[in-house]
C-alpha positions in Angstrom: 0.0 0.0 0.0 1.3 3.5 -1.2 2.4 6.2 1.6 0.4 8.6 2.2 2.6 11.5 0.9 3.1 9.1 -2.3 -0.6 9.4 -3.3 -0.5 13.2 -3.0 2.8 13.0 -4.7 1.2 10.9 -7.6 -1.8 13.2 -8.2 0.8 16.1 -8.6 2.9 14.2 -11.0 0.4 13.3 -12.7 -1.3 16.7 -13.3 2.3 18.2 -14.8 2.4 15.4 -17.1 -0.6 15.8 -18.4 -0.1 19.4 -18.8 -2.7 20.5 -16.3 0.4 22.3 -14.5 2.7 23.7 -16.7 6.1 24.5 -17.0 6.2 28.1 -15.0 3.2 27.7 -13.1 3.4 28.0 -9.3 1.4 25.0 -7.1 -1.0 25.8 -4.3 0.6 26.5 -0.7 1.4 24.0 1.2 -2.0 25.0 3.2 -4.3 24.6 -0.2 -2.8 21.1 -0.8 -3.3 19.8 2.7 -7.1 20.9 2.2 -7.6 19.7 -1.4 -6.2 16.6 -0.9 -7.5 16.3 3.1 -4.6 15.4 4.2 -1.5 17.1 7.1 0.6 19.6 6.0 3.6 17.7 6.9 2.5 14.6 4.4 2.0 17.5 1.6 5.7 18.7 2.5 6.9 14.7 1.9 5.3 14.8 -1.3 6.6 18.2 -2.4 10.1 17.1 -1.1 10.1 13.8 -3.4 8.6 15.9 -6.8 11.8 18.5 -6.1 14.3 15.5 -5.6 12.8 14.1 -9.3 13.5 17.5 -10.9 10.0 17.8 -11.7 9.3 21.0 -9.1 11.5 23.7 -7.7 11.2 26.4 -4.5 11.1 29.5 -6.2 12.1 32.4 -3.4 8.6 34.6 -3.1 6.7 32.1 -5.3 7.0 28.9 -3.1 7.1 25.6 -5.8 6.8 26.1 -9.2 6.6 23.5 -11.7 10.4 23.0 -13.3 10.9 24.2 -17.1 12.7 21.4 -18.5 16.6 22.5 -19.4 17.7 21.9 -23.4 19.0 18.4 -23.3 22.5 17.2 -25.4 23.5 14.3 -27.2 26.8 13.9 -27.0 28.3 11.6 -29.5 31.7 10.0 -30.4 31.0 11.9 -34.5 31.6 15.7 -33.4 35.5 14.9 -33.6 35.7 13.9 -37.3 33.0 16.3 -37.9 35.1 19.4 -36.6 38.2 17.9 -38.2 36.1 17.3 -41.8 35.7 21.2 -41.4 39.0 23.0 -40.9 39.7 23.6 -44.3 35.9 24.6 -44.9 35.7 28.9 -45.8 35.2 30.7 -42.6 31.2 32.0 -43.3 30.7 27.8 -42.7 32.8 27.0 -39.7 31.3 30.7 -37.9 27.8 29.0 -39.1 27.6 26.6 -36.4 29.5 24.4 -34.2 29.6 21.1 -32.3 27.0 22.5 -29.2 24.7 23.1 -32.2 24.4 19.9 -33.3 24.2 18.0 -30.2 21.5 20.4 -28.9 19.5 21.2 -32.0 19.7 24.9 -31.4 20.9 27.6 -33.5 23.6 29.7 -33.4 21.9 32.8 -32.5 20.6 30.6 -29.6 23.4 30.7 -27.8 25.2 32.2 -25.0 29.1 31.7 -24.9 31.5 32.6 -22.4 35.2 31.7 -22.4 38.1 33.1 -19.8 42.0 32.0 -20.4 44.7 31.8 -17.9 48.4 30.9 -17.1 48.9 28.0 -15.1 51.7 25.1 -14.2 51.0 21.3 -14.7 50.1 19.6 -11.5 51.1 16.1 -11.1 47.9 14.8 -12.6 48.0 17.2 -16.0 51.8 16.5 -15.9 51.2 12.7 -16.2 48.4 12.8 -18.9 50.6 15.6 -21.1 53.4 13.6 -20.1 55.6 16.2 -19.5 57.5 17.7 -16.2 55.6 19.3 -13.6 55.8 23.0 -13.3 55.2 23.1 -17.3 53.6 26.1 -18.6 50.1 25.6 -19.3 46.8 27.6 -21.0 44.1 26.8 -18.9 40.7 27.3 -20.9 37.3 27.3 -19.3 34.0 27.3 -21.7 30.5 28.4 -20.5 27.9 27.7 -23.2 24.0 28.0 -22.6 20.6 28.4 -24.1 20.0 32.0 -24.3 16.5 31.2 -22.9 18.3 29.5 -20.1 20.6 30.6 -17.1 22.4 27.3 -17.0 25.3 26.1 -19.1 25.1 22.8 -20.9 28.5 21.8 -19.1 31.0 23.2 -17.4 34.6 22.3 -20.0 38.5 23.1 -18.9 40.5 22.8 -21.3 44.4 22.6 -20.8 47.0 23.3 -23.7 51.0 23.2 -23.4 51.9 27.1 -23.9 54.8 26.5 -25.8 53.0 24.1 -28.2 50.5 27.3 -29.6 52.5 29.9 -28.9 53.5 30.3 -32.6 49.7 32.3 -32.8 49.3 34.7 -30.3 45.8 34.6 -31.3 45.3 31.2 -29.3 46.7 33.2 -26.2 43.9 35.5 -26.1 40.5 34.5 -24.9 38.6 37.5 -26.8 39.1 35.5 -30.0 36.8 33.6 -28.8 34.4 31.2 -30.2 36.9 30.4 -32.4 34.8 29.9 -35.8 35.4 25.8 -36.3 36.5 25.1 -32.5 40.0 23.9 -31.1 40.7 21.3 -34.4 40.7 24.7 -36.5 42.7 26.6 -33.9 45.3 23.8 -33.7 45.7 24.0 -37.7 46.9 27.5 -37.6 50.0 26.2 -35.7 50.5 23.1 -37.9 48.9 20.5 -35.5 46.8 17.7 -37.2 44.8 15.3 -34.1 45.6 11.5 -35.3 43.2 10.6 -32.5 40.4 12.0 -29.7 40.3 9.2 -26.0 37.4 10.1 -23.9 36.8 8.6 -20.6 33.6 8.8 -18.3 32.8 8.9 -14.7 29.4 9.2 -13.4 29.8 10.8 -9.4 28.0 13.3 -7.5 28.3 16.9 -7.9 30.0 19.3 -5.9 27.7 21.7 -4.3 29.5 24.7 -6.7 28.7 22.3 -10.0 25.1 21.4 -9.0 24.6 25.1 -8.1 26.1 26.5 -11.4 24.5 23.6 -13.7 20.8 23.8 -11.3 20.9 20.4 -10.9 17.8 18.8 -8.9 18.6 17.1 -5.5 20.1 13.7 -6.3 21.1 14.2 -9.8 24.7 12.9 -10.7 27.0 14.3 -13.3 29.0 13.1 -15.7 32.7 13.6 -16.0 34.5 13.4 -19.0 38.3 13.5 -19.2 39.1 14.3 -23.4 42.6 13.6 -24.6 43.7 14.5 -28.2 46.6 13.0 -29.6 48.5 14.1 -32.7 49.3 12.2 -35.6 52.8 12.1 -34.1 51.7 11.1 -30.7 51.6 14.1 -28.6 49.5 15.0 -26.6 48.3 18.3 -27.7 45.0 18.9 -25.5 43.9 17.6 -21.9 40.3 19.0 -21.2 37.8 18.0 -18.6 33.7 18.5 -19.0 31.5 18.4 -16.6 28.2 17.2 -17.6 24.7 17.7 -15.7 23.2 13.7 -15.5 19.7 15.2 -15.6 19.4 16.1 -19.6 22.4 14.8 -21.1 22.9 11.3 -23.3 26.0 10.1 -24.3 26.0 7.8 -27.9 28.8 6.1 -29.1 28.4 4.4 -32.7 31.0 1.9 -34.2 31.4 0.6 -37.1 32.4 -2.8 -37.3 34.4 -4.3 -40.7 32.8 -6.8 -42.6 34.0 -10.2 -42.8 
């Protein structure tokens, strides 16, 4: 037999899926519940708790809980790498056309919100392992903020990490008001002579750190998925170390591969 906050908390669910509450719209107090549904305020607060932890309701400060717009959701698949690199030598109207977040999302380009901020670092001992290279070696630390421009929420939170030395030939690369970069890293890595031979990614699912599930607005419980990207050159260096942070609420990660015929 269901709990008694369960059966208040299936009517509610019930009347946002069937689009009697709508993304927006704010739910009775906690009072008005108890009534409708004759039942104790603290029961109503149980069900309310267990609709926030699905993501399906949020507190709203001087609205009380308002039914959750759905965020953009992503596809992320293992295509966008050859897809970028299939476009570097494509005229410059193209690549400034669209990018990668465009297609996984379905959104334009005048949908977007981008931020990116550059700074100087040294390799720690991890980044010094995955470069390969001493500790204490200069670094360009990179860290992308892209989001729907209907939404305050970026799709993931991305650091990228680039030996200085390797990209200094462009001073462009150095500066972070070049910025998006019309074609994304592939094309900036071309104007210093670097061609990627291969892209690893490996995935982690963990909980969020209370500054990640704050800055992605992540419902209570939600996970996210960690992606650490490494792209190789075809001579086999290691030219780019970046790490993405992706909300487990709306994103899907696809890998396709093809298999030879026999």
């Amino acid at each position: 037999m269901a709990v008694a906050y369960e059966w208040i908390a299936d009517r509610l669910r019930q009347a946002i899926r069937e689009g009697r509450l709508r993304p927006g719209d704010r739910l009775p107090s906690e009072a008005e519940l108890a009534e409708e549904f004759r039942r104790s305020v603290p029961l109503v607060r149980d069900a309310l708790r267990a609709l926030r932890d699905e993501g399906l309701i949020e507190k709203q400060h001087g609205r009380g809980h308002v039914v959750r717009r759905p965020r953009t959701a992503a596809v992320r698949t293992n295509f966008r790498h050859q897809w970028e690199k299939g476009r570097v030598h494509a005229p410059l109207e193209e690549r400034a056309r669209n990018g990668a977040t465009e297609q996984e999302t379905g959104l334009r380009n005048g949908d977007l919100v981008f931020h990116a901020s550059y700074r100087e670092i040294e390799a720690d001992e991890d980044l010094a392992r995955a470069f390969a290279l001493p500790e204490g070696t200069p670094l360009l630390e990179r860290s992308y903020r892209t989001r729907s421009a209907a939404e305050g929420t970026p799709f993931s939170l991305v650091t990228s990490y680039l030996v200085r030395e390797v990209i200094a030939g462009n001073p462009e690369l150095l500066d972070e008001t070049e910025e998006p970069w019309p074609g994304g890293s592939q094309a900036q890595f071309y104007t210093v002579g670097i061609e990627l031979g291969r892209v690893e990614e490996r995935v982690t699912a963990r909980p969020p750190t209370p500054e990640e599930a704050q800055e992605l607005d992540l419902p209570p419980g939600a996970s996210v998925l960690v992606l650490r990207k490494t792209s190789v050159d075809i001579d086999e260096r290691v030219v780019d170390v970046s790490d993405v942070v992706l909300p487990g609420d709306r994103t899907e990660i696809l890998f396709t591969t093809y298999l030879e015929r026999w």
